[in-house]
N, C-alpha and C positions, 0 to 999 in steps of 0.2 A: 616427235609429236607431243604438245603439249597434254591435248588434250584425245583422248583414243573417243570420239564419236563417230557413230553410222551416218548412213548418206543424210536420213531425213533431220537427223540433229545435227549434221554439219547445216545444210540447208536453214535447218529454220534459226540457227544460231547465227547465221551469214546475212538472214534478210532484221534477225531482232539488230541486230548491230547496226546494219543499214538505216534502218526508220530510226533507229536513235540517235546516229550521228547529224540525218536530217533535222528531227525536231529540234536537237542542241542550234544546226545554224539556224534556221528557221526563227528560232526564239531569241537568238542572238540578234539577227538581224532587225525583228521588229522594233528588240529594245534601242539600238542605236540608229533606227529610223524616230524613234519617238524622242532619242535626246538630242537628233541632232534638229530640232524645233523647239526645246528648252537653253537655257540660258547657262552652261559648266563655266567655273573657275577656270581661267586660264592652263594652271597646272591640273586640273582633268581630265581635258581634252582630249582625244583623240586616244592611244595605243594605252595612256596610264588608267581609263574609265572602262577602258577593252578587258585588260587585264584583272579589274576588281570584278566587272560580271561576270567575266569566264573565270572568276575564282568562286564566287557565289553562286552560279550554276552547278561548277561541277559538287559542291558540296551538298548543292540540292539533289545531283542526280545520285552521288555516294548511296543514300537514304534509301536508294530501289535496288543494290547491290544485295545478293542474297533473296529475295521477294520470289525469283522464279528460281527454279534451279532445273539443271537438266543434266539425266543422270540417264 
């Protein structure tokens, strides 16, 4: 066990993890529903423009690491 927590902190660590892996595709998907009605560079297209927001996201989401803590 990594981490030794009780039921209701297993639990509500199971469902925070949940809602956040949703918002990440959630927020992912909006963004490349919105590019793909803009105009990319040939070499941005598709998996290369994927790869720079889910690099930019996860460093946006880095920034809440630490925020809650459950002890």
């Amino acid at each position: 066990m990594i981490r030794s927590y009780g039921f209701w902190q297993t639990l509500l660590y199971g469902i925070g993890s949940g809602l956040g892996w949703w918002l990440a595709i959630n927020m992912l998907a909006a963004i490349r529903e919105k590019m793909a009605k803009t105009k990319l560079p040939a070499g941005m297209s598709g998996t290369a423009i994927s790869f720079i927001i889910t690099g930019i996201m996860a460093m946006a989401f880095i920034g809440f690491s630490g925020i809650f803590t459950i002890q």
